[in-house]
N, CA and C atoms as a LAMMPS dump frame, in Angstrom:
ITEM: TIMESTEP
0
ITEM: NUMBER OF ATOMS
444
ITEM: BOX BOUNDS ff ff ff
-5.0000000000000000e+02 5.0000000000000000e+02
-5.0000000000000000e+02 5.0000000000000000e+02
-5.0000000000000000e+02 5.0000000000000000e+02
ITEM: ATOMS id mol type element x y z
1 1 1 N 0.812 -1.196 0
2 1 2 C 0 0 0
3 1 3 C 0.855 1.259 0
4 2 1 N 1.956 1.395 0.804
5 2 2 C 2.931 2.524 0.853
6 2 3 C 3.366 3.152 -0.742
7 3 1 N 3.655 1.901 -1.733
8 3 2 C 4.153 1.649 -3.108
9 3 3 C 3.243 3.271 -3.544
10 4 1 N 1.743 3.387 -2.948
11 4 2 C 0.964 4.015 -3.931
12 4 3 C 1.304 5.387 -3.613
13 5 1 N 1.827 5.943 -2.48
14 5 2 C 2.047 6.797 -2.474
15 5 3 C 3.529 7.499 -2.677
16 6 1 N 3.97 6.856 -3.411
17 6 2 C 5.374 7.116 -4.533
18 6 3 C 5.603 7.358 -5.697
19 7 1 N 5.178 8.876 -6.338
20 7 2 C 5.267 8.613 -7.922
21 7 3 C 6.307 8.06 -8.684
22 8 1 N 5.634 7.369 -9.4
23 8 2 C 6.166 7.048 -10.671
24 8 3 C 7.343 8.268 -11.767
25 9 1 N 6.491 9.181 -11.472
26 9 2 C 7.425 9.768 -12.536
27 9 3 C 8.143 10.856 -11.735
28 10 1 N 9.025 11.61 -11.601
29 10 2 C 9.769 12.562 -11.007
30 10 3 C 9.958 11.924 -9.501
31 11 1 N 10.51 10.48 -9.459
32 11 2 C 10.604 9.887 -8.441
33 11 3 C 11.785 10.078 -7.585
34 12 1 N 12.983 10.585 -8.634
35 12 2 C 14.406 11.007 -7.752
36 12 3 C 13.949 12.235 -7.081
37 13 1 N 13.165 13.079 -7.681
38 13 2 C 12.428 14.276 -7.182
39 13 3 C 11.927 14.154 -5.794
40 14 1 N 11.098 13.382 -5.606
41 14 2 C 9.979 12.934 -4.422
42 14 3 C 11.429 12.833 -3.32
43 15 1 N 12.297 11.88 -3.905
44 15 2 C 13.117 11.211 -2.901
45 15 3 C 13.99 12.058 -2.008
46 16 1 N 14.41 13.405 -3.364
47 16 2 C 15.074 14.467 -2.418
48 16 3 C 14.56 15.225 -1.616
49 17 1 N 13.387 15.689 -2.28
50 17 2 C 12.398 16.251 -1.266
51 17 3 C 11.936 15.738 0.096
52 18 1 N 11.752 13.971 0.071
53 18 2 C 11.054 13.303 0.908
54 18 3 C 12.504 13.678 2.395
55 19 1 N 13.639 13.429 2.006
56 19 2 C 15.392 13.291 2.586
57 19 3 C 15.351 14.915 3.333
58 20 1 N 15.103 15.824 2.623
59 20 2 C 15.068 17.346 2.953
60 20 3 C 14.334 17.027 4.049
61 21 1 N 12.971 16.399 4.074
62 21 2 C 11.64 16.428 4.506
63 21 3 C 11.897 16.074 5.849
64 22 1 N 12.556 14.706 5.767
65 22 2 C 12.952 14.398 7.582
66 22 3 C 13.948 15.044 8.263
67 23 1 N 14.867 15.24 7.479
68 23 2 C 16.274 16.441 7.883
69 23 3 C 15.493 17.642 9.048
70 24 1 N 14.729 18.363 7.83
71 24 2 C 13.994 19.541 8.707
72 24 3 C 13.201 19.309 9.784
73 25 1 N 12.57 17.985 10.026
74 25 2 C 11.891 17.591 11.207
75 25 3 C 12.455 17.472 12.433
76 26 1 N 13.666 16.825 11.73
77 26 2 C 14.628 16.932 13.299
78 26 3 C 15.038 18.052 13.566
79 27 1 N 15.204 18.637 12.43
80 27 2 C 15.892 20.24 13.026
81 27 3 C 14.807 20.484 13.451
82 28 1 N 13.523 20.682 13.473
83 28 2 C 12.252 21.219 13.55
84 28 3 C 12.009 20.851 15.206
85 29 1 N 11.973 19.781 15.525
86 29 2 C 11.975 19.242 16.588
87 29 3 C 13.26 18.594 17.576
88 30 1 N 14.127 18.558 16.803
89 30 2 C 14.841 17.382 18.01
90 30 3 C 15.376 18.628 19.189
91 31 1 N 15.78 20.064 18.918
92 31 2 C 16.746 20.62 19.733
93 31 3 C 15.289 21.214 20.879
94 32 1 N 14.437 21.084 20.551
95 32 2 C 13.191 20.905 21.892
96 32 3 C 13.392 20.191 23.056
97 33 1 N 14.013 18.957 22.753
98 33 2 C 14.461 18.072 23.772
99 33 3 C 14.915 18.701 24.518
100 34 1 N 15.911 19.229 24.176
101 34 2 C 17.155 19.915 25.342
102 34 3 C 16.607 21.394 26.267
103 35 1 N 16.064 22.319 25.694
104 35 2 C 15.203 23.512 25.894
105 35 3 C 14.975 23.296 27.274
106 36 1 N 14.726 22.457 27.908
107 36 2 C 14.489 22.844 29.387
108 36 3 C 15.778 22.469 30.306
109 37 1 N 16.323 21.647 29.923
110 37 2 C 17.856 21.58 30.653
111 37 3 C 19.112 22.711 30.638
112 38 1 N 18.69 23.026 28.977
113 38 2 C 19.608 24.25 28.822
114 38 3 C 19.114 25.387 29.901
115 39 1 N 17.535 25.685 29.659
116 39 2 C 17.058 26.669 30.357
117 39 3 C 17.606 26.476 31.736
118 40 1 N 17.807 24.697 32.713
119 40 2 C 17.804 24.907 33.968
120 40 3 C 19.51 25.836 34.559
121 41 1 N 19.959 25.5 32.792
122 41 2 C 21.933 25.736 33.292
123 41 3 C 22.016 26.99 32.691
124 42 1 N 20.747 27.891 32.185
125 42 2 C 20.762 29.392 32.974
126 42 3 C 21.387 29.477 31.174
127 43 1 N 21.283 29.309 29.925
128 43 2 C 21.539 29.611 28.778
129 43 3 C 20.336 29.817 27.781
130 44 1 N 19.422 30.816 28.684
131 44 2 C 18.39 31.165 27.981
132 44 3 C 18.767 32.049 26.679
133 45 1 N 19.826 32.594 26.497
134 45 2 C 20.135 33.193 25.26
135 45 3 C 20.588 33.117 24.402
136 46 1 N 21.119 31.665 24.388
137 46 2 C 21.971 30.787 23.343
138 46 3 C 20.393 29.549 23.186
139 47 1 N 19.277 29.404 23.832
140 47 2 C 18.44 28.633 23.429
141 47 3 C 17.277 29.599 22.384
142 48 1 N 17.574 31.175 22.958
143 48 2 C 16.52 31.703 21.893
144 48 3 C 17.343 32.099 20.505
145 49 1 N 18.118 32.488 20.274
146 49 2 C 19.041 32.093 19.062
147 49 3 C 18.956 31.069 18.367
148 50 1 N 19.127 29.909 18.931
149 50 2 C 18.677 28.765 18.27
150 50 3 C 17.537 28.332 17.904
151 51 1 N 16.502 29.173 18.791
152 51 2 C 15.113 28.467 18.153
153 51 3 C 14.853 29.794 17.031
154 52 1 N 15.236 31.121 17.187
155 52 2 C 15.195 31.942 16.107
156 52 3 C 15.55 31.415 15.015
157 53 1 N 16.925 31.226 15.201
158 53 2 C 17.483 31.099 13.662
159 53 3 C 17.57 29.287 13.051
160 54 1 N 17.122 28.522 13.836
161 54 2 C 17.383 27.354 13.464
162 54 3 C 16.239 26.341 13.417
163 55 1 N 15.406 26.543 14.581
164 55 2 C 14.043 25.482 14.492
165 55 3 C 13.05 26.524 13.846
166 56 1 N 12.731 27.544 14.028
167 56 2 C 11.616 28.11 13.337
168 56 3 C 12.029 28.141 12.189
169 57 1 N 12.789 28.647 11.213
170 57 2 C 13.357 28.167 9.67
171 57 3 C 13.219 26.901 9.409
172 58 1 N 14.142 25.621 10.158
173 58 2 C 13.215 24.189 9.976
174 58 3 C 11.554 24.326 9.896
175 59 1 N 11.243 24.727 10.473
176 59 2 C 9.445 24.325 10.806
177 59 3 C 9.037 24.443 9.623
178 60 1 N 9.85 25.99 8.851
179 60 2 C 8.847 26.372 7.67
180 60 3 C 9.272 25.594 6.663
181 61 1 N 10.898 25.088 6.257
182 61 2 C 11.257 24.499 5.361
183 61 3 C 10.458 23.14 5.049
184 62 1 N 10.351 22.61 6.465
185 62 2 C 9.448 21.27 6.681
186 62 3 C 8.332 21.322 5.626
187 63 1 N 7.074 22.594 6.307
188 63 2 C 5.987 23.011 5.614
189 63 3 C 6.565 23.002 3.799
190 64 1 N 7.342 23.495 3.649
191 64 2 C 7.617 24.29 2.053
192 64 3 C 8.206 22.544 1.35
193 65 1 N 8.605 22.22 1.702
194 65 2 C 9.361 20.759 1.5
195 65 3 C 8.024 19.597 1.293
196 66 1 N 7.129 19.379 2.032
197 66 2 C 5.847 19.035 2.696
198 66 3 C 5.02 18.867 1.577
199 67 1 N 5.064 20.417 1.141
200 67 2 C 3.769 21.067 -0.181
201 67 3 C 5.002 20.485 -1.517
202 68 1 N 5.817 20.437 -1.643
203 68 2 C 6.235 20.164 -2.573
204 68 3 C 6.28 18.776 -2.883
205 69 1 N 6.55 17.722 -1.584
206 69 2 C 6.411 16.299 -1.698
207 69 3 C 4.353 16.246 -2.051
208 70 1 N 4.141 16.83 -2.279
209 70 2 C 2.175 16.713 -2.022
210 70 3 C 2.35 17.248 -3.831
211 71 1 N 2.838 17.956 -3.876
212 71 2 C 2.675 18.49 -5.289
213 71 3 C 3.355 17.494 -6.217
214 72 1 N 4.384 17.088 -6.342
215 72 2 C 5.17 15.75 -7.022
216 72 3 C 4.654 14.422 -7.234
217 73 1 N 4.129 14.5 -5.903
218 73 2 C 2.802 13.192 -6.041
219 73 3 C 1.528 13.021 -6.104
220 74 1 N 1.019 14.968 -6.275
221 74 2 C 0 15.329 -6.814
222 74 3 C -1.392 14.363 -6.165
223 75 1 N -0.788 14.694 -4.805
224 75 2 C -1.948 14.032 -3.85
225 75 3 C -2.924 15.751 -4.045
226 76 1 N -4.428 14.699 -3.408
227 76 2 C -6.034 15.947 -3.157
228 76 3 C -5.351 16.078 -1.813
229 77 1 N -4.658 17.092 -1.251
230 77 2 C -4.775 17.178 0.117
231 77 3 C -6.498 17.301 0.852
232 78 1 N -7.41 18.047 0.307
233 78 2 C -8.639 17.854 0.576
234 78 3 C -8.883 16.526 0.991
235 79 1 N -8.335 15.709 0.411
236 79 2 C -9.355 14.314 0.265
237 79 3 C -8.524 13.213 1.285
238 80 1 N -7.465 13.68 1.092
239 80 2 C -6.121 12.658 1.965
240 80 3 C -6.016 13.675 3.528
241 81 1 N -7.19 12.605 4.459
242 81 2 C -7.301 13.545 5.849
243 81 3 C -6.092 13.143 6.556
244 82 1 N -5.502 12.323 6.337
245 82 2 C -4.004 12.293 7.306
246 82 3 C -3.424 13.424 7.227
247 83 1 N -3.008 13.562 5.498
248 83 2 C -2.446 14.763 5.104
249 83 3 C -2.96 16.639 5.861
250 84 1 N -4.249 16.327 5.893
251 84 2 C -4.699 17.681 5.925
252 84 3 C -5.012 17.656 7.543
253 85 1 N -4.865 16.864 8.676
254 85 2 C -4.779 16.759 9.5
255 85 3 C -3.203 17.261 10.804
256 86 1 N -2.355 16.676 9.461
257 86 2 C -1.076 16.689 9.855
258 86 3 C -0.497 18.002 9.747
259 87 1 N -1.162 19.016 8.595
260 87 2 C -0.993 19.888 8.501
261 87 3 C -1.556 21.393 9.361
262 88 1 N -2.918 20.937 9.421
263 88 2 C -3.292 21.835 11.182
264 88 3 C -2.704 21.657 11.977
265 89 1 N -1.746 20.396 12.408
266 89 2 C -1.134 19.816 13.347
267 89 3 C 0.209 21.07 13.531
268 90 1 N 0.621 21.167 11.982
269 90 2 C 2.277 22.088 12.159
270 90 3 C 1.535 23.383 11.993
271 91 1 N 0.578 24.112 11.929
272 91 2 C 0.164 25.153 12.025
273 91 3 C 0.246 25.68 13.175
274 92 1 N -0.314 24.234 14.497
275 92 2 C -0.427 24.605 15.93
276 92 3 C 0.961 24.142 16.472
277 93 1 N 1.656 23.546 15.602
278 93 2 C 3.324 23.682 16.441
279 93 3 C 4.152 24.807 15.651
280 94 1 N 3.543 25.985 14.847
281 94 2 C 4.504 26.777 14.305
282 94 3 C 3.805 27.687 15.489
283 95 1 N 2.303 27.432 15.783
284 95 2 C 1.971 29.025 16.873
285 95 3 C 2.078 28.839 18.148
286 96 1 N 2.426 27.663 18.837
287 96 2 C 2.572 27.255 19.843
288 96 3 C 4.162 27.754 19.716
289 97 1 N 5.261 27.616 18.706
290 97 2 C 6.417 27.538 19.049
291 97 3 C 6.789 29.111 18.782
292 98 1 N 5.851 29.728 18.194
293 98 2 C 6.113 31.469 18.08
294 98 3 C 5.3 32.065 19.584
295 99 1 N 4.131 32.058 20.015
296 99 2 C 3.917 32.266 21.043
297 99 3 C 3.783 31.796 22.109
298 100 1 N 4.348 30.825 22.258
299 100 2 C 4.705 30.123 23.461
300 100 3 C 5.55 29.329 24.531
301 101 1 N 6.344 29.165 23.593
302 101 2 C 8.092 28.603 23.574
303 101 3 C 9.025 29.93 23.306
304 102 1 N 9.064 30.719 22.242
305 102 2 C 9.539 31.81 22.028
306 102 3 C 9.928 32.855 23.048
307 103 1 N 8.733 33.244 23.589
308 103 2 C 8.565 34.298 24.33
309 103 3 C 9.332 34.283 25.982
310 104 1 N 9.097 32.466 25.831
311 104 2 C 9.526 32.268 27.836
312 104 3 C 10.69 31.908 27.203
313 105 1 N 11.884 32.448 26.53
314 105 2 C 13.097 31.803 26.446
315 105 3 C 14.126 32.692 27.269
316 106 1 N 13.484 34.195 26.61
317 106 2 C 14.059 35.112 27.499
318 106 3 C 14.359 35.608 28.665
319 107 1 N 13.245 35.056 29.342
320 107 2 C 12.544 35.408 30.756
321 107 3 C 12.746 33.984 31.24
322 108 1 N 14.308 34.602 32.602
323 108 2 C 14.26 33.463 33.236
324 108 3 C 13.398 32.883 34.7
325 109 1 N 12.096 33.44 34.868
326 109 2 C 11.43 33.544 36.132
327 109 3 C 10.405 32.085 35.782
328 110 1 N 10.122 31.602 36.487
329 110 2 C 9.407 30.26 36.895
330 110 3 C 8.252 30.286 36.204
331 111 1 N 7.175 31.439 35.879
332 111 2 C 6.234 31.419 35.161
333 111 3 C 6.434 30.908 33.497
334 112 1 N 7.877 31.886 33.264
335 112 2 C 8.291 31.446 31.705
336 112 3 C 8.958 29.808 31.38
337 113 1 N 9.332 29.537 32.727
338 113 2 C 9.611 27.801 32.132
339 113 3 C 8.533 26.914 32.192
340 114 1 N 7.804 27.758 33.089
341 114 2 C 6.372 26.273 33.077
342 114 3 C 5.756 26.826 31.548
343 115 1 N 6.065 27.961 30.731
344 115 2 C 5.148 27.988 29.669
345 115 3 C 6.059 27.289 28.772
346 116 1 N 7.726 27.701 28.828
347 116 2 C 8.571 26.584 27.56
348 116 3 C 7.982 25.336 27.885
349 117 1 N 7.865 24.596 29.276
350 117 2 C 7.731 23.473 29.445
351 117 3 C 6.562 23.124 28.819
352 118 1 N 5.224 23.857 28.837
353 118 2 C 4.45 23.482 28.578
354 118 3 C 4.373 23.396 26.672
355 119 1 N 5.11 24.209 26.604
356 119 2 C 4.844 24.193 24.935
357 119 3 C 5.644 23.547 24.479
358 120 1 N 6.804 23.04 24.958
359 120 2 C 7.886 21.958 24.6
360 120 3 C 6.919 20.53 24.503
361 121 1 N 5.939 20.114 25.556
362 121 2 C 5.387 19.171 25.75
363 121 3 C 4.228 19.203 24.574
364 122 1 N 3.613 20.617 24.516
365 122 2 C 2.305 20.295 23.393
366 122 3 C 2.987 20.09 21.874
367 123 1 N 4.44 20.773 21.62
368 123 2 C 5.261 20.032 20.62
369 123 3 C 5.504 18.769 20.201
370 124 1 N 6.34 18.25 21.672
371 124 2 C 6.466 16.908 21.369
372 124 3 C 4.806 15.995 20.885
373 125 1 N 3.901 16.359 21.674
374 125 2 C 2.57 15.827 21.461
375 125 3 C 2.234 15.704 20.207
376 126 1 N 2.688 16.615 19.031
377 126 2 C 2.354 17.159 17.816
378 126 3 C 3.522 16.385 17.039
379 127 1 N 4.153 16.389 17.412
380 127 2 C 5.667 15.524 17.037
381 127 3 C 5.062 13.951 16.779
382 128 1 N 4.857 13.703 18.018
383 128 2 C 4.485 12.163 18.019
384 128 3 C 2.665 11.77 16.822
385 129 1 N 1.66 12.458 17.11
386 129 2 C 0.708 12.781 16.607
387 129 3 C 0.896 12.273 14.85
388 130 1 N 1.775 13.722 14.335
389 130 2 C 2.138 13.753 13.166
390 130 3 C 2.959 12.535 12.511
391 131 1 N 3.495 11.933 13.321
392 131 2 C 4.71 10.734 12.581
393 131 3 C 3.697 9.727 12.71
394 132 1 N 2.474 9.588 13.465
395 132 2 C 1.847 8.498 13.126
396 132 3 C 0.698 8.464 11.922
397 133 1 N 0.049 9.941 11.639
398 133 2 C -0.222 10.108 10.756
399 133 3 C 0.547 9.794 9.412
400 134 1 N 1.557 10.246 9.396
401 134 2 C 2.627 10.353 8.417
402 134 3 C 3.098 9.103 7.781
403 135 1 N 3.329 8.228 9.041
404 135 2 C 3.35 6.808 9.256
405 135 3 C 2.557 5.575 8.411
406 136 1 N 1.122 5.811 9.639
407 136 2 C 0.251 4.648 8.986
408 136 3 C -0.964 5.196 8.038
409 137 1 N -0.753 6.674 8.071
410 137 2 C -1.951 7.097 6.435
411 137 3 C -3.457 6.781 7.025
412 138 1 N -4.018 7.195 8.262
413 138 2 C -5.262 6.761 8.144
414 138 3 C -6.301 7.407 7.301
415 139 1 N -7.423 6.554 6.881
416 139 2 C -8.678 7.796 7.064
417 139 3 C -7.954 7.64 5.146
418 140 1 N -7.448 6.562 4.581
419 140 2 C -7.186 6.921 3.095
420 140 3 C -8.641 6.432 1.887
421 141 1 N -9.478 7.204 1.903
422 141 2 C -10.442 6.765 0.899
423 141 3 C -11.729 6.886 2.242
424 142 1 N -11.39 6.994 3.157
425 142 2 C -12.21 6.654 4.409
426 142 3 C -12.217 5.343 4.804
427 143 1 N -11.031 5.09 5.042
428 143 2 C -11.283 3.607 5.24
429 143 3 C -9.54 3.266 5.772
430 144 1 N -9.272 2.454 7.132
431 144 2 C -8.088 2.524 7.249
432 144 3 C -7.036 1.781 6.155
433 145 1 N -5.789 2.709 6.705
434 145 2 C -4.755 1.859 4.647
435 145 3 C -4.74 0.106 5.576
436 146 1 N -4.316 0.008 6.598
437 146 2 C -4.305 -2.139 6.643
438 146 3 C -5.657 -2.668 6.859
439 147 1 N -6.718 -2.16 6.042
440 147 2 C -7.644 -3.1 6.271
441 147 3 C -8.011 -3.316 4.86
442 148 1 N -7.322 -3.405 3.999
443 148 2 C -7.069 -4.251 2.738
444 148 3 C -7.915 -5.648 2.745
């Protein structure tokens, strides 16, 4: 079933795009992990630098990378709800990670880490969420993809 969602034609295409595609995810997500340890060893200004210039640019490349793997394989995002699911999904981890992670990076007082913390956590949530979408494709035709 996976086979079908691989074009045929501009397939080295898909592949670089698809390679870009996970690259930026980790950049997108993995340096979240660390965000509250760094914060506890008092390098709140070397963690907002990094989420300036390095995970929020991932997030969008992800998105821009994303639409282009959708365009190559000339999926209905309308119609493919994993797809269009997954994509509200990075909408609410691009505004969760602009107003809500962002803001407490600066501010080292206890209110601003319970909000990184908290938005580090509704990330990861969105993190995990999305790779299973991404993953097992539900909801393809309305109908799950392993019940073939």
């Amino acid at each position: 079933m996976l086979a079908t969602f691989q074009p045929a034609d501009n397939y080295d295409l898909y592949r670089i795009l698809y390679f870009v595609h996970i690259f930026s995810a980790i950049a997108a997500f993995g340096p979240l992990f660390l965000y509250p340890r760094l914060q506890r060893l008092g390098d709140n200004e070397g963690i907002a630098r990094l989420h300036v210039r390095f995970v929020m640019p991932a997030l969008v490349v992800l998105w821009v990378v994303g639409m282009g793997m959708a365009g190559v394989a000339k999926f209905s995002i309308g119609s493919m709800h994993w797809l269009s699911i997954t994509i509200v999904l990075w909408l609410i981890a691009l505004l969760v990670s602009w107003f809500l992670i962002r803001p407490a990076l600066n501010d080292p007082s206890e209110a601003a880490r319970k909000k990184m913390s908290a938005g580090v956590g509704i990330t990861h949530l969105i993190l995990v969420l999305a790779l299973w979408l991404m993953i097992f494709k539900p909801f393809v035709d309305g109908t799950w993809v392993f019940n073939d």
